[in-house]
LUMVEX-999863 format. One line per 5 residues: number of its first residue (from 1); their letters; for each residue x, y, z of N, C-alpha, C, O. Coordinates in Angstrom, 2 decimals, padded with zeros to 5 digits. Layout:
BEGIN
NUM	A	X:Y:Z:X:Y:Z:X:Y:Z:X:Y:Z; ...
# end
This chain:
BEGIN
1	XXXXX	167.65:042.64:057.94:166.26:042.19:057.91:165.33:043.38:058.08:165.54:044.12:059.03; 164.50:043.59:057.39:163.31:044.47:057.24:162.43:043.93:057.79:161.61:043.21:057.22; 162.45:044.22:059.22:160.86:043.35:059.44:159.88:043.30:059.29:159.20:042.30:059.06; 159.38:044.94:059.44:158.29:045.32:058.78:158.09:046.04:057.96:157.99:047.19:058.38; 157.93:045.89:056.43:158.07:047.12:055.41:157.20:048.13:055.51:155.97:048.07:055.45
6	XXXXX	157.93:049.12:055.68:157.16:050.46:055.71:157.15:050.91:053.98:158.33:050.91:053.66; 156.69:051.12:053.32:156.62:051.40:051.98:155.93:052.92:052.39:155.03:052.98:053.23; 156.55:054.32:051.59:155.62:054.89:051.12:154.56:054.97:050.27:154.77:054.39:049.21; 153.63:055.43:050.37:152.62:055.80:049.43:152.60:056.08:048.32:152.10:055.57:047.32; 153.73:057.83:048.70:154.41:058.24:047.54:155.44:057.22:046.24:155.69:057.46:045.06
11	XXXXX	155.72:056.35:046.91:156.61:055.12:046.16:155.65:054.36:045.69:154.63:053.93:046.21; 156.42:054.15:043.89:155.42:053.29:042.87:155.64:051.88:043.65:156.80:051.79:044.03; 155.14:051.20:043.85:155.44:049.83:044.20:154.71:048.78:043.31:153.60:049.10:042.90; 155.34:047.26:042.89:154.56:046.24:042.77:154.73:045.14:043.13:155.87:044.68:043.08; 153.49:044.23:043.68:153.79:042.82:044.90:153.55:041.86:044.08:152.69:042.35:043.35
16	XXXXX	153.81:040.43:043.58:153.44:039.65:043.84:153.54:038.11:043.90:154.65:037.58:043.89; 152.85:037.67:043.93:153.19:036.00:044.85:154.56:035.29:044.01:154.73:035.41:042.80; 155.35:034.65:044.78:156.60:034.03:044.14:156.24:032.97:043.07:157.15:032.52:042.38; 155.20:032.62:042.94:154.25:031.13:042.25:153.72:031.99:041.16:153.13:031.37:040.27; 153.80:033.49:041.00:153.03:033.58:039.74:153.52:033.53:038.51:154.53:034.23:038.39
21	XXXXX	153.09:032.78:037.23:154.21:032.72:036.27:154.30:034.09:035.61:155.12:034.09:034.69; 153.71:035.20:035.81:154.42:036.31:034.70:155.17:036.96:035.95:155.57:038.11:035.80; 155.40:036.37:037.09:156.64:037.20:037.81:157.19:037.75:037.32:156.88:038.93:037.15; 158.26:037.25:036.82:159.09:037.69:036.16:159.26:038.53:035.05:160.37:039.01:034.86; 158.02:038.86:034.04:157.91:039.40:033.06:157.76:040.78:033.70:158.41:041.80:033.50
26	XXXXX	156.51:040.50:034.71:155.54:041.90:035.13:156.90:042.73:036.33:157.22:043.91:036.44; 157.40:041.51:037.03:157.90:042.25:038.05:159.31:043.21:036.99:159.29:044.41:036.72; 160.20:042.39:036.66:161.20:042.85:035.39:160.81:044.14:034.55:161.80:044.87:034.63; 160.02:044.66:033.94:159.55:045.30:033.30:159.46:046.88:034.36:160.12:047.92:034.28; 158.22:046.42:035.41:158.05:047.53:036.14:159.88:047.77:036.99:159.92:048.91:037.46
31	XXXXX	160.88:047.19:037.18:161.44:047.79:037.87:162.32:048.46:036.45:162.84:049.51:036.85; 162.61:048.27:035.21:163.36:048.50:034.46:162.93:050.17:034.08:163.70:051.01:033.62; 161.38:050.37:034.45:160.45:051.54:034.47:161.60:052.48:034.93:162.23:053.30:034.27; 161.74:052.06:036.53:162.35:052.92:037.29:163.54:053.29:037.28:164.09:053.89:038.20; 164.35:052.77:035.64:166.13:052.93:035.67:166.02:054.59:035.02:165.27:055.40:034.48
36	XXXXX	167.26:054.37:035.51:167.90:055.91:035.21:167.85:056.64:033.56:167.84:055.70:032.76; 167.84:057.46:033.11:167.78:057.10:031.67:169.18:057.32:031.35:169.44:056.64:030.36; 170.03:057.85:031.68:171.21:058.72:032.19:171.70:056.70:032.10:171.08:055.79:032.66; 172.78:056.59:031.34:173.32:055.04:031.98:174.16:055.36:033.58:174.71:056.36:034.05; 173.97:054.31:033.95:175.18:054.23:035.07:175.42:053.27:035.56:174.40:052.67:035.24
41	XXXXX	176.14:052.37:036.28:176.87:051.25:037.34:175.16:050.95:037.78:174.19:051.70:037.91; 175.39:049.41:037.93:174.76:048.63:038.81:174.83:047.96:039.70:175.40:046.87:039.56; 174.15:048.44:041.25:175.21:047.31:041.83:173.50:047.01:042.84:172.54:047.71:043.16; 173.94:045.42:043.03:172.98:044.80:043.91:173.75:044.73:044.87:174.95:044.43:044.91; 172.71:045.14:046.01:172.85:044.62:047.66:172.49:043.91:048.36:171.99:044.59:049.25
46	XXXXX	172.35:042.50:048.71:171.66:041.57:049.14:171.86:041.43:050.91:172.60:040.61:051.46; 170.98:042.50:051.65:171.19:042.21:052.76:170.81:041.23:053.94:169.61:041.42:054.14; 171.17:040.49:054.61:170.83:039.73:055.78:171.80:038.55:055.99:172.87:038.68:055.39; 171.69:037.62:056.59:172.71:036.84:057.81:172.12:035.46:056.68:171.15:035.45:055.92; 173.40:034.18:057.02:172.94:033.36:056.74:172.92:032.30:058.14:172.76:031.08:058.15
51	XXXXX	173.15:033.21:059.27:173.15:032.58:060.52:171.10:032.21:061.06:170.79:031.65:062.11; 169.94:032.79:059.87:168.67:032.67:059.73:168.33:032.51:058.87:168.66:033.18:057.89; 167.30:031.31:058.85:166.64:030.85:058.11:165.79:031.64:057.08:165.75:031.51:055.86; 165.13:032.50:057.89:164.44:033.86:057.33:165.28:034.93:057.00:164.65:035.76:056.34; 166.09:035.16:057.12:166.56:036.39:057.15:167.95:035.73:055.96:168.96:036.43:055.93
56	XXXXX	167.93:034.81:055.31:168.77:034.23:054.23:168.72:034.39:053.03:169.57:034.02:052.22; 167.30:035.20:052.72:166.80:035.27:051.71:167.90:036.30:050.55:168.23:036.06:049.39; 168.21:037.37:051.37:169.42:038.21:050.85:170.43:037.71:050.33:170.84:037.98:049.21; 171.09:036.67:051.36:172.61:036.18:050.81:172.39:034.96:049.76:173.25:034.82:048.88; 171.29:034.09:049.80:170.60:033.11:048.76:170.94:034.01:047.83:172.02:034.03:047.25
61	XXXXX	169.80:034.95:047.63:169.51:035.46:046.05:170.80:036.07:045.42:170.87:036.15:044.19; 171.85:036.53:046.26:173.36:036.82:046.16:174.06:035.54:045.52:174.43:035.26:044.38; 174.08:034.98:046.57:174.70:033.69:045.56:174.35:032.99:044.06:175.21:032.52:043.32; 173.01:033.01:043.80:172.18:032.41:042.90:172.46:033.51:041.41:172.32:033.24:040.22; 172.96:035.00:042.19:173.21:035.63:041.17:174.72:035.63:040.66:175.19:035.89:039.56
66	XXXXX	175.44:035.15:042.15:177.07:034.80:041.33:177.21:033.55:040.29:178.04:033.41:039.39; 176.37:032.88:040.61:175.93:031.58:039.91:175.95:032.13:038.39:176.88:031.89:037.61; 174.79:032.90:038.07:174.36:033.27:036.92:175.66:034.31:036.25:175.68:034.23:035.02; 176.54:035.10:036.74:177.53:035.57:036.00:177.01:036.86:035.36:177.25:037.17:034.19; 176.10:037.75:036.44:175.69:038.84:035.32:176.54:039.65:034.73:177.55:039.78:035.42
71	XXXXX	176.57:040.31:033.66:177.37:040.78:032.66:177.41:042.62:032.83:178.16:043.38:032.21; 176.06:043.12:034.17:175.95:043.79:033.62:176.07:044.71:034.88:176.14:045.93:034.75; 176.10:044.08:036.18:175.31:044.57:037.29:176.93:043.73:038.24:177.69:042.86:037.81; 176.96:044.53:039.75:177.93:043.99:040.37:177.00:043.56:041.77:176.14:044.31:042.22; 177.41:041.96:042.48:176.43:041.78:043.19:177.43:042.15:044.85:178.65:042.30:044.91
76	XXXXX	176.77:042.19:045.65:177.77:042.51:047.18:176.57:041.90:047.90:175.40:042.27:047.80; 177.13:040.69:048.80:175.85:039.86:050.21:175.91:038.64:049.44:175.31:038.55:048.36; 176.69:037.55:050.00:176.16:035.89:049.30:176.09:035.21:050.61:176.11:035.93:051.61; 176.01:033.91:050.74:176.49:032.81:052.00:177.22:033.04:052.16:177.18:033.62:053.24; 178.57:033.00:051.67:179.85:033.20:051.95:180.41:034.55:052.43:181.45:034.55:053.08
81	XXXXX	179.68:035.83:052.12:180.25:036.77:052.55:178.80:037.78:051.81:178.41:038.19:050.72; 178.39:037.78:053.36:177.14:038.87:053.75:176.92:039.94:053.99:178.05:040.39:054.21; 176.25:040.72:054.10:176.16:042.14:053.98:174.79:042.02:055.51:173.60:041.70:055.51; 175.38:042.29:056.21:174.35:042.24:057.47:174.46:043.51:058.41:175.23:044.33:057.91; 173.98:043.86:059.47:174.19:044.79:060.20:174.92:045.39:060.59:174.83:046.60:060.79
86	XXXXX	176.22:044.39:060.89:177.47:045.12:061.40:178.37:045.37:060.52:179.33:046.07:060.81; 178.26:045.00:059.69:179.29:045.42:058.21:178.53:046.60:057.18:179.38:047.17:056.50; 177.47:046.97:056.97:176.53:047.45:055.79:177.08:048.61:055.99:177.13:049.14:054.88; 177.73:049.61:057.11:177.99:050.88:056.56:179.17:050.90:056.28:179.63:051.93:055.80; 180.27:049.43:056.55:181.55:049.34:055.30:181.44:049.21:054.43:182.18:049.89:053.70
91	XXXXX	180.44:048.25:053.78:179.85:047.98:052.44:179.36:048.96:051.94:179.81:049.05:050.79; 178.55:049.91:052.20:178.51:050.79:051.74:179.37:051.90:051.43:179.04:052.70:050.56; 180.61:052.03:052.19:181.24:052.78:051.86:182.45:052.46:050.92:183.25:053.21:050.35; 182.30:050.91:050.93:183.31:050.25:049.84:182.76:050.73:048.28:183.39:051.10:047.29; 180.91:050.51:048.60:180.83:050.62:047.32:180.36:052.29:046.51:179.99:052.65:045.40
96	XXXXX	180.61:052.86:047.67:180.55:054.34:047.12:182.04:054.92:046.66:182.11:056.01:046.10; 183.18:054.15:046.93:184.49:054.07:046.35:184.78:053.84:045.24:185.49:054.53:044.50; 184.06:052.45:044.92:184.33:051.59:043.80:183.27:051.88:042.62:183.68:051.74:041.46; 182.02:052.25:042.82:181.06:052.59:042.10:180.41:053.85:042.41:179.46:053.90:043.19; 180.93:055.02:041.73:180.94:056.62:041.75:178.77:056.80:041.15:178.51:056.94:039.95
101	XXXXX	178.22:056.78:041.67:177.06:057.22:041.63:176.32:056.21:040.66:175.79:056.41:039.56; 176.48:055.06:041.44:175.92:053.81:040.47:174.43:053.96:041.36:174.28:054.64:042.38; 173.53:053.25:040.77:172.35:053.13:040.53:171.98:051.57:041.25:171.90:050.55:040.55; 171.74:051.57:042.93:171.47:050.33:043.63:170.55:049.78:043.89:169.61:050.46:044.28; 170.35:048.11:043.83:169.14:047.68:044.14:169.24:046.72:045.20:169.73:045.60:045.05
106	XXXXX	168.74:047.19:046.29:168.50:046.29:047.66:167.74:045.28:047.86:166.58:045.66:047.99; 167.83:044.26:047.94:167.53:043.05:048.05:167.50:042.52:050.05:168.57:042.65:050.66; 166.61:042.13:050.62:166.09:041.88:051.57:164.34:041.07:051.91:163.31:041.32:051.30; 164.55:040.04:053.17:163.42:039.82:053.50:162.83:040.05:054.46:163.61:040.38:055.35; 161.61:040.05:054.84:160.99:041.12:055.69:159.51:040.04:055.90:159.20:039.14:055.12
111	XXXXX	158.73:040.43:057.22:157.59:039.92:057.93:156.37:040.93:057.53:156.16:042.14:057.44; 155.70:039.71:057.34:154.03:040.45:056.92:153.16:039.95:057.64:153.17:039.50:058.78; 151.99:040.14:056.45:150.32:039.41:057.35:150.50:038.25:056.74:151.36:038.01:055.90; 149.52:037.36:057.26:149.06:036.18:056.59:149.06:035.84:055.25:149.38:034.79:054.69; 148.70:036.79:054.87:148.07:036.59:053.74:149.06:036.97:052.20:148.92:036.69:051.01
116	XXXXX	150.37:037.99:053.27:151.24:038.51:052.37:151.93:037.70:052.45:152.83:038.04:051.68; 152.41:036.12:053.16:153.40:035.08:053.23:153.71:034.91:051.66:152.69:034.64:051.02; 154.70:034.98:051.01:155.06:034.51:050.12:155.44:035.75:048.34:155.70:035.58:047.14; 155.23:036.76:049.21:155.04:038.09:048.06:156.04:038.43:047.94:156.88:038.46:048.84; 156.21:038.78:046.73:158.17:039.63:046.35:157.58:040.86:046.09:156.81:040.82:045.12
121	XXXXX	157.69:041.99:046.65:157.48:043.38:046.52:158.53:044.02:046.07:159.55:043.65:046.64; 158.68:044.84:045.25:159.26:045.65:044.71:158.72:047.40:044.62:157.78:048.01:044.11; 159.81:047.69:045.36:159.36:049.17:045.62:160.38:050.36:045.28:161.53:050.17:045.65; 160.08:051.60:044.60:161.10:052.48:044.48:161.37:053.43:045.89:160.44:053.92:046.53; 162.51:053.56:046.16:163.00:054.20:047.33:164.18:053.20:048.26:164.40:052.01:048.06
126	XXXXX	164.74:053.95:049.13:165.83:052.99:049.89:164.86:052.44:050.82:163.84:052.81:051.40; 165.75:051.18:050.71:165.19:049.86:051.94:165.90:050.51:053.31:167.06:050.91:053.40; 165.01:050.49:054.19:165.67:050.60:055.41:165.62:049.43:056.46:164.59:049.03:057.01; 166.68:049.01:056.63:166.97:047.56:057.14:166.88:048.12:058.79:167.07:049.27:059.18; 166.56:046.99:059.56:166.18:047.19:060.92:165.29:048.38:061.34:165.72:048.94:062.34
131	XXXXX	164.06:048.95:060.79:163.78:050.23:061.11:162.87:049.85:062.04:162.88:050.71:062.93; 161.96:048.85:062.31:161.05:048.15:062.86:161.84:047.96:064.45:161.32:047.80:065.55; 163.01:048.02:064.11:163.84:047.41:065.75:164.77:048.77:066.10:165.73:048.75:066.87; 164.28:049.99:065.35:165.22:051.08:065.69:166.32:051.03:065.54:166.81:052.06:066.03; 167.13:050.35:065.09:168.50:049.95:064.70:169.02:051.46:063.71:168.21:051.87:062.88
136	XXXXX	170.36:052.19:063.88:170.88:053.32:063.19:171.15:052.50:062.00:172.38:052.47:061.95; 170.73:051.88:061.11:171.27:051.43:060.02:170.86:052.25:058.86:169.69:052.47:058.57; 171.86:052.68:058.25:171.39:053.85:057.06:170.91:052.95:056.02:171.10:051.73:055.97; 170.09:053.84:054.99:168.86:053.06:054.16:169.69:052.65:053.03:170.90:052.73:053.22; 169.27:052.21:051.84:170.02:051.25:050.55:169.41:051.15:050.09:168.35:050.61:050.41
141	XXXXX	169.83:051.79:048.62:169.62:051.56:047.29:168.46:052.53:046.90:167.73:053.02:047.76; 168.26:052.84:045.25:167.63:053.71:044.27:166.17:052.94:044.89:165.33:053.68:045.41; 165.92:051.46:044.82:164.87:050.80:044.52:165.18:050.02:045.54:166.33:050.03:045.96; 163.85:048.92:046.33:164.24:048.02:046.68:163.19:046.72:046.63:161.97:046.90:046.68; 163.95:045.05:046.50:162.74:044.44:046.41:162.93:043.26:047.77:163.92:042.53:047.82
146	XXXXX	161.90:043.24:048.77:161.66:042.44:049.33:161.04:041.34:049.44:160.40:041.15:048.41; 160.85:040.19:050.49:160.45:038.94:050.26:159.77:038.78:051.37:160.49:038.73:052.37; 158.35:038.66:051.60:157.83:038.44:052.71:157.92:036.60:052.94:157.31:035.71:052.34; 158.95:036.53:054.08:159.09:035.19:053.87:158.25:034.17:055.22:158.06:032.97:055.38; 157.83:035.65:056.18:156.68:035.02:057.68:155.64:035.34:057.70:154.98:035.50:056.66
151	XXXXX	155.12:035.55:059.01:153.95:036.56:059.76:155.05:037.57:060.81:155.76:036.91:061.58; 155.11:038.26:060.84:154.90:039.55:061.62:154.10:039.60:063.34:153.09:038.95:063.62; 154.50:040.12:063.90:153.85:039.83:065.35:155.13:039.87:066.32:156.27:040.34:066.28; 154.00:038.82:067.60:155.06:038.45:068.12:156.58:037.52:068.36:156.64:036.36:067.96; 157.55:038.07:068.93:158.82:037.40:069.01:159.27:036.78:067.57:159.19:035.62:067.19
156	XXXXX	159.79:037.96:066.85:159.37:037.99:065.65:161.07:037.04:065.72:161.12:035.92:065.19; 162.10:037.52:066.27:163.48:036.68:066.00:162.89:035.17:065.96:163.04:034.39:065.02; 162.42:035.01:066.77:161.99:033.51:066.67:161.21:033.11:065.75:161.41:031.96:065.34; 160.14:033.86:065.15:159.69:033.68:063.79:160.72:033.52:063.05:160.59:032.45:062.45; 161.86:034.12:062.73:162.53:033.72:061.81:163.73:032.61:061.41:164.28:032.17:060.40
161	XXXXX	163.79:032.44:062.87:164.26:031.12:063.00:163.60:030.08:062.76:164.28:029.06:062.66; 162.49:029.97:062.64:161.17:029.33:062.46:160.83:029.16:061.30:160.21:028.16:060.95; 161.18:030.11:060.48:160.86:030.17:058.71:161.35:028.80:057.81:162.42:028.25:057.55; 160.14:028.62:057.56:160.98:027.30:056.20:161.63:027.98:055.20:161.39:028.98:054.52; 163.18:026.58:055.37:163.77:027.16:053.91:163.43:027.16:052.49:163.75:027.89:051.56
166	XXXXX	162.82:026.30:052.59:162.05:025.47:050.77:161.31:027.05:050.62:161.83:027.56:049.62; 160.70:027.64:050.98:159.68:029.16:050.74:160.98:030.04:050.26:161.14:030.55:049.15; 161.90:030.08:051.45:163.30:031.43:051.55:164.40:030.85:050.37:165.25:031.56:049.83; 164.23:029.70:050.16:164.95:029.63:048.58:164.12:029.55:047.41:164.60:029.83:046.31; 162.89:029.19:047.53:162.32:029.14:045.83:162.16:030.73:046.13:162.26:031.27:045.03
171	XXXXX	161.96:031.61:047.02:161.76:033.11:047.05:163.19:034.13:046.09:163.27:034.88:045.12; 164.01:033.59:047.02:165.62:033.60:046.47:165.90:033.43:045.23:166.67:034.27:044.75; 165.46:032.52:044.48:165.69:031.84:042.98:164.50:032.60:042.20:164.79:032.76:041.02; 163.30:033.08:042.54:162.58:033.91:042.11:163.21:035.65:041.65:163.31:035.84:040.44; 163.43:036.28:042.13:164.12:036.99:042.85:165.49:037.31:041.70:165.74:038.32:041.04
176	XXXXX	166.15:036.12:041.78:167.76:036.35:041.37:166.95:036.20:039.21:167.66:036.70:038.34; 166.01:035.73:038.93:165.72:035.52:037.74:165.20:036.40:037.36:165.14:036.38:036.13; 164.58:037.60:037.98:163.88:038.93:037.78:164.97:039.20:037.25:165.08:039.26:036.02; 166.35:039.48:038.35:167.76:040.20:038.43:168.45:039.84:036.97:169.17:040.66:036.39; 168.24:038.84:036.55:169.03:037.88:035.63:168.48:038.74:034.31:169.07:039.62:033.69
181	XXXXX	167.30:038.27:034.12:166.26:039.05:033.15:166.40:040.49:032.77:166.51:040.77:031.58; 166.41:041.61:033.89:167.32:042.53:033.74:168.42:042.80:032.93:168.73:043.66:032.12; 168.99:041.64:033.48:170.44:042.33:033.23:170.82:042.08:031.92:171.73:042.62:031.29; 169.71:040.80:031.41:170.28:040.17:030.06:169.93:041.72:028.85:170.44:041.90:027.75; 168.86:042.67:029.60:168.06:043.87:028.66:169.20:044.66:028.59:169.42:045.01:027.43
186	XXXXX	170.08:045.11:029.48:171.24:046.01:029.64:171.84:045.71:028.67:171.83:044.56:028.23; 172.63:046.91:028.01:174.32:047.10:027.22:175.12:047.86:027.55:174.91:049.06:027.72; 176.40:047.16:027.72:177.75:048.01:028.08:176.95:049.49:027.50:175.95:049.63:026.81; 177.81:050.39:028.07:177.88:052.05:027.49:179.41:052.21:027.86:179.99:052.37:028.93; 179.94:052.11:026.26:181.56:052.76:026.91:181.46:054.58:025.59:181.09:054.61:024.42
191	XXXXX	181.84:055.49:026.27:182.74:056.57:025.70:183.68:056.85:025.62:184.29:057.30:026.59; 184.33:056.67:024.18:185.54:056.94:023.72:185.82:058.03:022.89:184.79:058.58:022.50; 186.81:058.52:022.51:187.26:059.32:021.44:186.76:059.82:020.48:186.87:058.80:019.80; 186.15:060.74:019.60:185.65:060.38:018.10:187.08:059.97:017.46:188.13:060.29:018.02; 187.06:059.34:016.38:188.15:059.37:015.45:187.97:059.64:014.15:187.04:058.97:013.68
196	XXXXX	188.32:060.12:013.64:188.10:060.73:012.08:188.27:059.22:011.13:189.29:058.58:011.36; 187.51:058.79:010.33:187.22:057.37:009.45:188.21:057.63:008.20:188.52:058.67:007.62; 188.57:056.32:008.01:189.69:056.47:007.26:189.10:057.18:005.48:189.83:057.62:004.60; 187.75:057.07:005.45:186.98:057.46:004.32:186.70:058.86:004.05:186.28:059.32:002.99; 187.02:059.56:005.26:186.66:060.84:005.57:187.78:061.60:005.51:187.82:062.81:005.71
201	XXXXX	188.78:060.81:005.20:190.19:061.30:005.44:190.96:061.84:004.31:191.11:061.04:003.38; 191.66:063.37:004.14:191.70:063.81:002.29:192.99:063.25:002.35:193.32:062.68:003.39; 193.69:063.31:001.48:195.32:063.45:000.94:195.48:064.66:000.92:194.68:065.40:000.34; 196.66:065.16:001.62:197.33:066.37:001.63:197.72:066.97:000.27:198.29:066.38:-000.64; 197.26:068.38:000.30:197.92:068.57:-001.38:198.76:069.18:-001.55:199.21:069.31:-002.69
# end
C-alpha cells in the first residue's frame, strides 16, 4: 500500500477519475508514450493484501487481468496469491530470474485528499510501497499506476479497512482495461536465424 503518493515533479504523470469515459484511451496512450523502444518482457506487479478492503485494489486488478488472458505481458499479485510486504523482495527476485531486464508496471492503491477519492494516476518512475510508514520496502517497476481509493489523514489502517469495495473494484476493472488495451497494441518480437529463400538459391554448376 502506497499511502501517500509521493510523485516526482521530474516524473511525466497523468490522473484521472475512474468514471471518465476516455480513461482508457487517454490513460493507454500516455503510458504506451513511456515504453521502451528497444522491445522487451512485460511484467505487471499488482501490489497489496486481500486481507483490506483498500489495499485490494492490487490483487483485484491482478485477477481481472488473469481473467482477460493477456497475450503479451506476465501478471504477479491476484486474491489468490499476492504480492504484499512480506513477500515483494521474493517476488522480485523471482522475477528478475525469470524476466532478464523486462520492462515493469506497478500497480497499487494509495490515500489522498478529498477531492482525489477516486483518481487512477499513472506515473513514470518506481512505486515505492510503504514509504509513508518507513517500511525498507524496495521500489517497483519502470512506471507506476495508482488508485486513490480514501482520504489520507488520520489512522489511516483504519481508513482502509473502512474503504468501500464497489469504488476498490470498479477502480480495479478500470485499471485491468487500460492493461488489456495495452496489451492488445503489443506484438510478439521473436529473433531468429536469417535463412537464405529458396528463390535466392543457385544450382551448383
Amino acid at each position: 500500500m502506497n499511502l501517500k503518493s509521493r510523485l516526482s515533479q521530474k516524473n511525466e504523470t497523468i490522473r484521472m477519475l475512474h468514471t471518465d469515459p476516455n480513461l482508457m484511451h487517454s490513460m493507454s496512450e500516455q503510458i504506451v508514450s513511456w515504453f521502451p523502444k528497444i522491445p522487451k518482457e512485460y511484467v505487471i506487479v499488482c501490489v497489496g493484501t486481500d486481507r483490506s478492503t483498500g489495499d485490494a485494489l492490487g490483487p483485484l486488478t491482478g485477477t481481472y487481468l488473469m481473467d482477460k488472458k493477456l497475450k503479451h505481458m506476465t501478471v504477479y499479485g491476484t486474491l489468490h496469491d499476492p504480492v504484499h510486504a512480506t513477500n515483494l523482495e521474493d517476488y522480485l527476485s523471482l522475477i528478475n530470474k525469470q524476466h532478464k531486464n523486462a520492462f515493469i508496471i506497478a500497480i497499487d492503491a494509495c490515500l489522498g485528499k478529498t477531492s482525489s477519492v477516486g483518481q487512477i494516476i499513472a506515473c513514470e518512475g518506481a512505486l515505492k510501497p510503504g514509504a509513508a510508514l518507513n517500511k525498507p520496502l524496495p521500489p517497483v517497476g519502470d512506471i507506476h499506476i495508482t488508485g486513490v481509493v480514501n482520504i489520507s489523514g488520520f489512522m489511516e489502517y483504519s481508513v482502509l479497512q473502512n474503504t468501500r469495495l464497489s469504488i476498490v473494484l470498479e477502480m480495479a476493472k478500470k485499471i485491468a482495461n487500460v492493461i488489456d488495451h495495452i496489451d492488445q497494441q503489443l506484438t510478439a518480437s521473436y529473433v531468429t536465424p536469417a535463412v537464405l529463400s529458396q528463390r535466392a538459391r543457385k544450382e551448383p554448376i
